[in-house]
Backbone as CSV, one residue per row, in Angstrom:
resi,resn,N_x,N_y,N_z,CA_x,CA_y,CA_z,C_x,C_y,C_z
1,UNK,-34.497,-19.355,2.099,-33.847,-18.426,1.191,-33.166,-17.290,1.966
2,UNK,-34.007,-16.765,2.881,-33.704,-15.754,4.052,-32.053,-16.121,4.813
3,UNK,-31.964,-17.550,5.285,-31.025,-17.514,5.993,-29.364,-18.325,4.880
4,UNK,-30.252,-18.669,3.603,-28.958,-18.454,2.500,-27.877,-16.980,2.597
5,UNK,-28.783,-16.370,2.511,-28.511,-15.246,2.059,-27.581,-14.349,3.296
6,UNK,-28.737,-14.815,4.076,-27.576,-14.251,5.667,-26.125,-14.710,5.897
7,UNK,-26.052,-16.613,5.257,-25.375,-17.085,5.601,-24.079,-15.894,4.701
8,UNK,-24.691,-16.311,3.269,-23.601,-15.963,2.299,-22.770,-14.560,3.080
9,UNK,-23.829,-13.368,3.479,-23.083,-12.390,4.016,-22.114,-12.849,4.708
10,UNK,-22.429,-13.208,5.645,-21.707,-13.261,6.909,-20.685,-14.054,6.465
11,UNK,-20.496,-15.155,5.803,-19.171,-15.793,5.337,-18.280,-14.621,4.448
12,UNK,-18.861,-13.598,3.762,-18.474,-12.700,2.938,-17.545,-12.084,3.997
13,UNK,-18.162,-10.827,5.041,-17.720,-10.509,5.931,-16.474,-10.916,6.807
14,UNK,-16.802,-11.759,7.146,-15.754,-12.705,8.351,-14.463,-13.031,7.107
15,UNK,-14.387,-13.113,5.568,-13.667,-13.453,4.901,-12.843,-12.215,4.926
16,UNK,-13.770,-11.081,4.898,-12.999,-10.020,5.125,-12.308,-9.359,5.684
17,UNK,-12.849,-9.315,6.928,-12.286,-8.729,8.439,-11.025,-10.019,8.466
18,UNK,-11.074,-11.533,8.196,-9.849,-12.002,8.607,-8.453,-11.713,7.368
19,UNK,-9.123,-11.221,6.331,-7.716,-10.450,4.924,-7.419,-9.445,5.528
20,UNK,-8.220,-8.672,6.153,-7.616,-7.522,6.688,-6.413,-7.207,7.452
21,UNK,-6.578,-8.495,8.539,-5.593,-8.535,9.486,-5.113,-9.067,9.306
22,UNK,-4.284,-9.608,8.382,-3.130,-10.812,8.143,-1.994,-10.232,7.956
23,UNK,-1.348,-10.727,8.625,0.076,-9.901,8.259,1.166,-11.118,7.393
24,UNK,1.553,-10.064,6.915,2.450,-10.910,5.539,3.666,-9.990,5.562
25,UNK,4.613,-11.225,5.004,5.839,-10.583,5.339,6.491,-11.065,3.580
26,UNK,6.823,-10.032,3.099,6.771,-9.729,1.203,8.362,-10.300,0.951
27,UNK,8.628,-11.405,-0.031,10.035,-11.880,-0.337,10.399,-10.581,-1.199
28,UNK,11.249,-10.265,-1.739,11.686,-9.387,-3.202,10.824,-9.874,-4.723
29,UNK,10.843,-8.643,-4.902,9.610,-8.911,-6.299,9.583,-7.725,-6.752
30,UNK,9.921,-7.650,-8.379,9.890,-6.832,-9.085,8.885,-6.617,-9.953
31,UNK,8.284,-5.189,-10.160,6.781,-5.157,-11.289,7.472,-3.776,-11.852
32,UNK,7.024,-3.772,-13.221,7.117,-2.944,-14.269,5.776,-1.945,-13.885
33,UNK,5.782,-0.991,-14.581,4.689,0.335,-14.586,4.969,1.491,-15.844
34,UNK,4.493,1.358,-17.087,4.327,1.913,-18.311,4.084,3.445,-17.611
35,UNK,4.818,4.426,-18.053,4.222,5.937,-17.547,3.011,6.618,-18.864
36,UNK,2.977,7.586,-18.330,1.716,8.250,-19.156,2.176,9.865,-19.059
37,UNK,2.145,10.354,-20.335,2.320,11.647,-20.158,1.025,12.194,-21.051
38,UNK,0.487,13.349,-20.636,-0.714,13.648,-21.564,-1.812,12.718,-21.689
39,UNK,-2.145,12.135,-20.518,-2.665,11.103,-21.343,-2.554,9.683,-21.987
40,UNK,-1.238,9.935,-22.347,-1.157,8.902,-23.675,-0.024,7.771,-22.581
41,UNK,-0.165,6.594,-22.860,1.350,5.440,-22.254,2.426,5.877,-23.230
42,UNK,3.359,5.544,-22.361,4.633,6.042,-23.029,5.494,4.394,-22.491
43,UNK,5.011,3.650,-23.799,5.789,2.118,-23.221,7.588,2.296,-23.480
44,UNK,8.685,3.381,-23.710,9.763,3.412,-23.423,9.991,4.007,-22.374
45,UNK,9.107,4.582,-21.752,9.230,5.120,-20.009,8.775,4.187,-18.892
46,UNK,9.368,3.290,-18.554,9.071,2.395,-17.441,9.705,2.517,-16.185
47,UNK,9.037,2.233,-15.208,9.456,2.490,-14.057,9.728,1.082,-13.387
48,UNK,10.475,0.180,-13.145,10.987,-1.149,-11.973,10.899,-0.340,-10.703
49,UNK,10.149,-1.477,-10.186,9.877,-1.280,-8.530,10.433,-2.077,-8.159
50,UNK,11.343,-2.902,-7.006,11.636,-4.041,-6.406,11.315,-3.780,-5.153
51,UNK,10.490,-4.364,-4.617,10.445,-4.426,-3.171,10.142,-5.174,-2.122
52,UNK,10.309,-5.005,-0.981,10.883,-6.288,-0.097,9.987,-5.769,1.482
53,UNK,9.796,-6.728,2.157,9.181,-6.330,3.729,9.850,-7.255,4.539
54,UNK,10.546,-6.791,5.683,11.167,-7.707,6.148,10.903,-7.455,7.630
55,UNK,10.702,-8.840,8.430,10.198,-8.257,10.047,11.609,-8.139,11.078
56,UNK,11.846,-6.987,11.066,13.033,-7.234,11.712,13.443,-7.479,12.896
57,UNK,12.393,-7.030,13.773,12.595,-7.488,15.367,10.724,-7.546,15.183
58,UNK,10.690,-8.509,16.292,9.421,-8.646,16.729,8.408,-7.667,16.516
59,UNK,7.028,-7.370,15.722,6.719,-6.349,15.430,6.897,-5.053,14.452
60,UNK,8.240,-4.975,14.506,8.632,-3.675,13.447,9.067,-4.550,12.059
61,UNK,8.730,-4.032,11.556,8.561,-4.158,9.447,9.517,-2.877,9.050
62,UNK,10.266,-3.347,8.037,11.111,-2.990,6.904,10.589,-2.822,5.978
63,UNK,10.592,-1.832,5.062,9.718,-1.259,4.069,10.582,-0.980,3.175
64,UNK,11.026,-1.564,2.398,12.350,-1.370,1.312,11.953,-1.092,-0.412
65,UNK,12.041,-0.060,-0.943,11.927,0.132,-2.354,12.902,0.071,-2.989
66,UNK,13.343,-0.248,-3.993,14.500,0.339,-5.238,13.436,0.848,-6.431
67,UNK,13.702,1.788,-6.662,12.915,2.429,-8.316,14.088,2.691,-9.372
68,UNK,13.689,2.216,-10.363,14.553,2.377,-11.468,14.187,2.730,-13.027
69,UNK,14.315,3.944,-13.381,13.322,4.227,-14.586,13.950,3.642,-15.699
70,UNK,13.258,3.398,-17.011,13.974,2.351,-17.628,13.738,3.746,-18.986
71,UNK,14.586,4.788,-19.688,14.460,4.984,-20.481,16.227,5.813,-20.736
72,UNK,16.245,6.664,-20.018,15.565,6.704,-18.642,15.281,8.207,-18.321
73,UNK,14.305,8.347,-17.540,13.852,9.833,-17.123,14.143,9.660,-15.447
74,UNK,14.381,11.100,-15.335,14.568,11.440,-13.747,13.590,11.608,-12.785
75,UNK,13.793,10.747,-11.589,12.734,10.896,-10.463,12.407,11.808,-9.792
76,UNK,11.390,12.343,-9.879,11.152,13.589,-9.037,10.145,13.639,-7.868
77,UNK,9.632,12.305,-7.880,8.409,12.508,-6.564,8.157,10.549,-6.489
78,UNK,7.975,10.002,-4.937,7.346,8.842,-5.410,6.270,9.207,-3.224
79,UNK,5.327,8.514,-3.556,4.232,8.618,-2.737,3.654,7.303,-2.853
80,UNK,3.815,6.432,-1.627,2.727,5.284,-0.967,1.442,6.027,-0.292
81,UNK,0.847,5.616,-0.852,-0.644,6.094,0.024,-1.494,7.336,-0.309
82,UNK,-2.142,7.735,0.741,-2.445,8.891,0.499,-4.382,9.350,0.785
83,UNK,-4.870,10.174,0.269,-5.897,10.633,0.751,-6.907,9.399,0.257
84,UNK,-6.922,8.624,-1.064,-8.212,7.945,-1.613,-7.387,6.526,-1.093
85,UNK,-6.339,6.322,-0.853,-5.632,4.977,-0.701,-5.363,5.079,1.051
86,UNK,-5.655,5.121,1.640,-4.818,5.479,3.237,-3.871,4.311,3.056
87,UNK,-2.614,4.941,4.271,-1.560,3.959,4.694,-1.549,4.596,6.336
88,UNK,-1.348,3.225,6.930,-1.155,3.628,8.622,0.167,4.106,9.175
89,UNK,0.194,5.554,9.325,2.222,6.116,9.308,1.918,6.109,11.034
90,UNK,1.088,5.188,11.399,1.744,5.318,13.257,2.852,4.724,13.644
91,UNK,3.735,5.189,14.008,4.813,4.153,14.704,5.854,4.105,13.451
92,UNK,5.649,5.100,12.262,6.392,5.098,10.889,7.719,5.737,11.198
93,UNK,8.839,5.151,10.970,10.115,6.221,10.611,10.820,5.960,9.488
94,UNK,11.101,7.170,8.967,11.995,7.097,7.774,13.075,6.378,7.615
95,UNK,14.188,5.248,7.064,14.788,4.719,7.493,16.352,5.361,6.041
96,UNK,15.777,5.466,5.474,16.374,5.594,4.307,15.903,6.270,3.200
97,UNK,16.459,7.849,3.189,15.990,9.014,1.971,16.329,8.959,0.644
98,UNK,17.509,7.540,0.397,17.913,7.659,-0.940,18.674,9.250,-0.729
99,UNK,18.646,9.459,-2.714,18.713,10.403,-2.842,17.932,11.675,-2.804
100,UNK,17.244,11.564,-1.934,15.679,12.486,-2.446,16.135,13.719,-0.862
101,UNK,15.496,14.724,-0.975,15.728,16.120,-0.812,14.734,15.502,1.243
102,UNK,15.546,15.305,2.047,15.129,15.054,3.268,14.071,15.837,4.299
103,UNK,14.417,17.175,3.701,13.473,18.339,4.273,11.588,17.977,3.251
104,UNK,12.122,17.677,2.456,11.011,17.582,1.311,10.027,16.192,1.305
105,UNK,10.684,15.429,1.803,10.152,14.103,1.962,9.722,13.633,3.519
106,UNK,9.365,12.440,3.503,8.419,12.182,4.825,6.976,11.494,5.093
107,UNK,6.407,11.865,6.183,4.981,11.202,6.235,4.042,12.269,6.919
108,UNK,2.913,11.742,6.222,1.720,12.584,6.933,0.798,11.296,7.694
109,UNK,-0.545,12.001,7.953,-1.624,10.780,8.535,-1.958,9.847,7.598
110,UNK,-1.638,10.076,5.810,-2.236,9.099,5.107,-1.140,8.494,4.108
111,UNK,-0.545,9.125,4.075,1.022,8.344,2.989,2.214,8.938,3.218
112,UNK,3.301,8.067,2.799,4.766,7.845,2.810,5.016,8.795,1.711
113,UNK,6.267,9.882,1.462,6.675,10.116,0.278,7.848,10.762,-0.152
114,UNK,8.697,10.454,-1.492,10.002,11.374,-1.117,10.390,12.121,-2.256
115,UNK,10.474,12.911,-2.242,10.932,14.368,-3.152,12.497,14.247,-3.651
116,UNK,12.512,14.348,-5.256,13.585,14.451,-5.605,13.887,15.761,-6.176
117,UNK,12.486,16.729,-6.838,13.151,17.960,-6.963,12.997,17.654,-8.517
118,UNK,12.796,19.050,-9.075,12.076,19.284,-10.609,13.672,19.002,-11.051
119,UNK,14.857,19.169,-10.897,16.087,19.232,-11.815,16.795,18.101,-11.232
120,UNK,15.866,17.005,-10.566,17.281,15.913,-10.392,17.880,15.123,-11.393
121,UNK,18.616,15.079,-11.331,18.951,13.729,-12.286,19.139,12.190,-11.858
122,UNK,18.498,11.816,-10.860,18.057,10.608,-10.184,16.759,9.520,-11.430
123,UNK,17.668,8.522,-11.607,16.646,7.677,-12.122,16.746,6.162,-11.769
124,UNK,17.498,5.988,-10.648,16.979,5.167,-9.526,17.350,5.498,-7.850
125,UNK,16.896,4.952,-7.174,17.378,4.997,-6.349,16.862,4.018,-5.265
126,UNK,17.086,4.010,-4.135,16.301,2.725,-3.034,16.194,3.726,-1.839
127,UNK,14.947,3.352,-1.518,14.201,4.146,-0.252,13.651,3.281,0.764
128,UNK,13.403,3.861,2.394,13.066,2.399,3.032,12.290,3.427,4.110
129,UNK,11.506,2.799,5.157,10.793,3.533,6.355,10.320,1.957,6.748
130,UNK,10.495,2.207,8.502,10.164,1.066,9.463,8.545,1.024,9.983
131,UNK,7.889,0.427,10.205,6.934,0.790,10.486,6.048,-0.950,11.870
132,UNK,5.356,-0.499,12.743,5.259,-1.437,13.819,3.735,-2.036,13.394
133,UNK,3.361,-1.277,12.371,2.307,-1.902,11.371,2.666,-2.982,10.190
134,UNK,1.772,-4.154,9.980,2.230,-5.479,9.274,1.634,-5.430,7.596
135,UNK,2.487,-5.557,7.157,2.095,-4.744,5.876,0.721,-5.365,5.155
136,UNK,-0.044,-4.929,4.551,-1.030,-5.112,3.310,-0.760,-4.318,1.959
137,UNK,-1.147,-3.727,1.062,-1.213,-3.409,-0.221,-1.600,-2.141,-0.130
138,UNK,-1.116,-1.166,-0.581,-1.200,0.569,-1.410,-1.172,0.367,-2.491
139,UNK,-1.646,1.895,-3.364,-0.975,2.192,-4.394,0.323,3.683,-4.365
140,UNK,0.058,3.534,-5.325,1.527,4.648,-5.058,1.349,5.427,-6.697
141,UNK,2.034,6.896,-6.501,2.432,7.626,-7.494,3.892,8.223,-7.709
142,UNK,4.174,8.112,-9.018,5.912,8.427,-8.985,5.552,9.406,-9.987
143,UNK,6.883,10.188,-10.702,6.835,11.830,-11.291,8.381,11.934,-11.402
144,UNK,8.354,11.755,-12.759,9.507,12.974,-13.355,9.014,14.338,-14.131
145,UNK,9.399,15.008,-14.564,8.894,16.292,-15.152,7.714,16.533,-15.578
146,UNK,7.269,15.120,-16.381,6.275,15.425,-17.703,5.436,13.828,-17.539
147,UNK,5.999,12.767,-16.764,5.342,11.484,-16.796,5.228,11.288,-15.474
148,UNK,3.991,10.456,-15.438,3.253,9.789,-14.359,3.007,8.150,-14.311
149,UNK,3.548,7.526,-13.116,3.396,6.244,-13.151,2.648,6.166,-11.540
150,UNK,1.511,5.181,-11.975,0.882,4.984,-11.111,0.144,3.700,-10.887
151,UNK,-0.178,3.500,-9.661,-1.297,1.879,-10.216,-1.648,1.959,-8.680
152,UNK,-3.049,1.285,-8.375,-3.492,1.581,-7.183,-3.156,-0.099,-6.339
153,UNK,-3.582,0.272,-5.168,-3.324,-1.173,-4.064,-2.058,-2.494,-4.936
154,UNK,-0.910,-1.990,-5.176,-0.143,-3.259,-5.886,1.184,-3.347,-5.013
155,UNK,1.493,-1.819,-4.087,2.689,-1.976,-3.283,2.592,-2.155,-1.704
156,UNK,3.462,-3.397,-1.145,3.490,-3.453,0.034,3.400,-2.121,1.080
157,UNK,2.577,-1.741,1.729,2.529,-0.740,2.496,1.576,-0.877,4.087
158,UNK,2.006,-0.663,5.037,1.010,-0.627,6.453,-0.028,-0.364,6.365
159,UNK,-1.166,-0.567,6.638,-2.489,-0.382,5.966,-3.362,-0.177,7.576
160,UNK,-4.549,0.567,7.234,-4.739,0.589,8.702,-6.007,-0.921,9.119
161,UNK,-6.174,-0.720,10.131,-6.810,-2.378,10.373,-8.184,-2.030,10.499
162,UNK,-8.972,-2.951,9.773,-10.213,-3.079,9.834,-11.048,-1.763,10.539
163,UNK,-11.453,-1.370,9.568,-12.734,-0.175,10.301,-13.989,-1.084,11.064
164,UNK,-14.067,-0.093,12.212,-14.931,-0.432,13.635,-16.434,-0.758,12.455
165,UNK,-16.540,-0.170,11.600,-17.664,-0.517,10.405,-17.991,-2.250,10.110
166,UNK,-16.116,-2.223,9.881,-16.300,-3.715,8.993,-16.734,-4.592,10.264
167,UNK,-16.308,-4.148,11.243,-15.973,-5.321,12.551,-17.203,-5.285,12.939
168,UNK,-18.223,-4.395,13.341,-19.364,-4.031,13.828,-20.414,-5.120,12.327
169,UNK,-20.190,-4.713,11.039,-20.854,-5.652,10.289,-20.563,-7.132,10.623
170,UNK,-19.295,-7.626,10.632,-18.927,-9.041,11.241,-19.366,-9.859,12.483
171,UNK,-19.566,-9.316,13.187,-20.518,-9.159,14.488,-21.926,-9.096,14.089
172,UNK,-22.647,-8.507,13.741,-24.091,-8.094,13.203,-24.520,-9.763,12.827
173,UNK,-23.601,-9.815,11.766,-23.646,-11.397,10.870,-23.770,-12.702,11.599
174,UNK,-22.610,-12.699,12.533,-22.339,-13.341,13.547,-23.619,-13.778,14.286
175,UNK,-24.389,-12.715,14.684,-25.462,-12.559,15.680,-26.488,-13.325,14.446
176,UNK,-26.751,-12.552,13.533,-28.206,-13.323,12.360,-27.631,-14.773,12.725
177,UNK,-26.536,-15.182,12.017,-26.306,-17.015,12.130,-26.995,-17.193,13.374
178,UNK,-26.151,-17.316,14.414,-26.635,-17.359,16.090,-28.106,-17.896,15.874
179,UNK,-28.684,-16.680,15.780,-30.727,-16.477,15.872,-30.893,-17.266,15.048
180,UNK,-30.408,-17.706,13.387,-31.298,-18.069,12.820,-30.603,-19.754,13.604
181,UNK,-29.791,-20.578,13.999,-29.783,-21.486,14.177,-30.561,-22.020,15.504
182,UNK,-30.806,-20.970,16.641,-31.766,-21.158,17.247,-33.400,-21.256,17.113
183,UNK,-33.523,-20.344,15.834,-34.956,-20.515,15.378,-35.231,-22.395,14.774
184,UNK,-34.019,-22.543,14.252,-34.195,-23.923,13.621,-34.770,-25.286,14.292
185,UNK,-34.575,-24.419,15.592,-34.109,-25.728,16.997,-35.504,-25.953,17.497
């Protein structure tokens, strides 16, 4: 029962640590996102995402958005990542500000993001940043005046790789199998 159970981990684990590191390279694909103001969905405020990852030279990734509000309300903020979601901005450059306010937008240690400004009248636009990280899944938050569209881990974004945690558990696992197949012997 003991070494079921080990097994199951450790297949759990190793399933994990190898999703982690996979790098995937994203065709074009569009998803809808209902906003919320107060609270409440506001299903005539939608936001279209289209977005695309493309490897463009060996290593470096293309990070391509188009946003398009469908009512339509004006864009005022959109953010990959961030403090509860991390995204990996090492090796990140901005490639493309759209229309969004350049001084205002940018990257920190945990997310991508670009500022359009409380009075724009932007309700689409396409934004892009390169990055030498292979993309996995964020979530992201967008903002016009009064609505919020959001959804967690659904947009292509650099993600950072496996915590020394997960890898150190994968290993651990590794080692139980090992022992228990020598005990068998």
């Amino acid at each position: 029962m003991n070494k079921s159970i080990t097994i199951a981990i450790a297949i759990f684990l190793g399933a994990f640590c190898l999703n982690a590191g996979a790098i995937i390279v994203v065709g074009p694909q569009t998803v809808s996102y209902v906003g919320i103001s107060d609270d409440t969905p506001q299903p005539n405020n939608l936001l279209d995402i289209t977005y695309e990852v493309d490897e463009i030279q060996a290593g470096v990734y293309l990070y391509n958005y188009e946003l398009q509000t469908i009512d339509p309300a004006a864009l005022t903020s959109f953010t990959i990542g961030g403090a509860h979601d991390p995204i990996n901005t090492t090796g990140m450059a901005m490639l493309n500000y759209g229309h969004a306010d350049a001084n205002d937008s940018g990257f920190n240690s945990d997310s991508v993001g670009w500022d359009w400004g409380f009075r724009s009248d932007i309700t689409s636009d396409e934004v892009s940043f390169t990055s030498d990280v292979a993309p996995g899944y964020a979530g992201f938050t967008a903002n016009d005046d009064d609505i919020e569209w959001s959804s967690p881990a659904l947009l292509p974004a650099p993600v950072p790789e496996p915590t020394a945690f997960a890898l150190l558990a994968a290993s651990a696992s590794a080692f139980c199998l090992f022992k228990d197949r020598l005990r068998v012997r």
